[in-house]
C-alpha positions in Angstrom: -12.2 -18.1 -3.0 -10.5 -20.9 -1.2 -7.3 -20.2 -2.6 -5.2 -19.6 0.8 -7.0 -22.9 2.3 -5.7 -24.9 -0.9 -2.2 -23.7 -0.6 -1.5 -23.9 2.8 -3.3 -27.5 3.1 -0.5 -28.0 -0.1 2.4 -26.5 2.1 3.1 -24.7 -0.6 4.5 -20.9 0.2 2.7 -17.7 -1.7 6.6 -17.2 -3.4 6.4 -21.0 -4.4 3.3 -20.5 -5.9 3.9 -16.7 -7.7 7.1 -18.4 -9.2 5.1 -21.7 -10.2 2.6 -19.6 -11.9 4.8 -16.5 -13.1 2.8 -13.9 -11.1 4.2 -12.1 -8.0 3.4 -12.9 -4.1 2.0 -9.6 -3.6 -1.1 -10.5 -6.2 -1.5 -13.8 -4.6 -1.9 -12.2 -1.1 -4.1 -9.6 -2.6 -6.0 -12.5 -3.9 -6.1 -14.5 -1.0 -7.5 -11.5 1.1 -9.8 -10.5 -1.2 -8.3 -7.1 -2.2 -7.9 -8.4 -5.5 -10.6 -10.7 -7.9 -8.9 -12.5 -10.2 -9.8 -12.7 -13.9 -11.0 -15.7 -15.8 -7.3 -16.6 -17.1 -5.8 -16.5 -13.4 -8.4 -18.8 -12.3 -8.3 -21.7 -14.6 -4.6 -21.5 -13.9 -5.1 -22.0 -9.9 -7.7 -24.6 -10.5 -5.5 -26.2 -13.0 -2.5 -26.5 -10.6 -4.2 -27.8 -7.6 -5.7 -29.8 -10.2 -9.2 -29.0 -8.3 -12.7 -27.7 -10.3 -13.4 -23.9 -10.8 -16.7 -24.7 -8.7 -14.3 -25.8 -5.5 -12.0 -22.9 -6.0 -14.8 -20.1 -5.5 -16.6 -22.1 -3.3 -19.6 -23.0 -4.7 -19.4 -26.7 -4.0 -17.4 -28.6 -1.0 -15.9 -31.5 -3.8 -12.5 -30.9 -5.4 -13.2 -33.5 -8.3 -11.1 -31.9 -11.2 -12.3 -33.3 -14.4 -9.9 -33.4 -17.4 -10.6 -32.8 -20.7 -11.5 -36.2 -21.5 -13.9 -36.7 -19.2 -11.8 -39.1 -16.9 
């Protein structure tokens, strides 16, 4: 997962984003490292607030296109 590439390319701080998201810095580390998979729910909220696909976050394309739920 591209998560730690995302956020610091953002400048946005592990704390900034735990608050942001209501999680705590230690699970985004442990997700960041790879000590920890995240379930379904956590990543639809990443994806959603780097506004980037699920296909970008875990790598399995190199285009960020996020596409709303109408299509646009």
């Amino acid at each position: 997962m591209r998560l730690k590439e995302i956020r610091v390319d953002r400048g946005i701080s592990q704390l900034k984003l735990a608050l942001d998201l209501n999680m705590n810095q230690n699970s985004i580390s442990r997700y960041e490292n790879g000590l920890r998979e995240a379930d379904y729910q956590t990543l639809i909220a990443f994806a959603d607030y780097f506004q980037v696909s699920l296909d970008y976050l875990l790598e399995r394309t190199d285009k960020p296109d996020f596409v709303s739920e109408t299509g646009r």
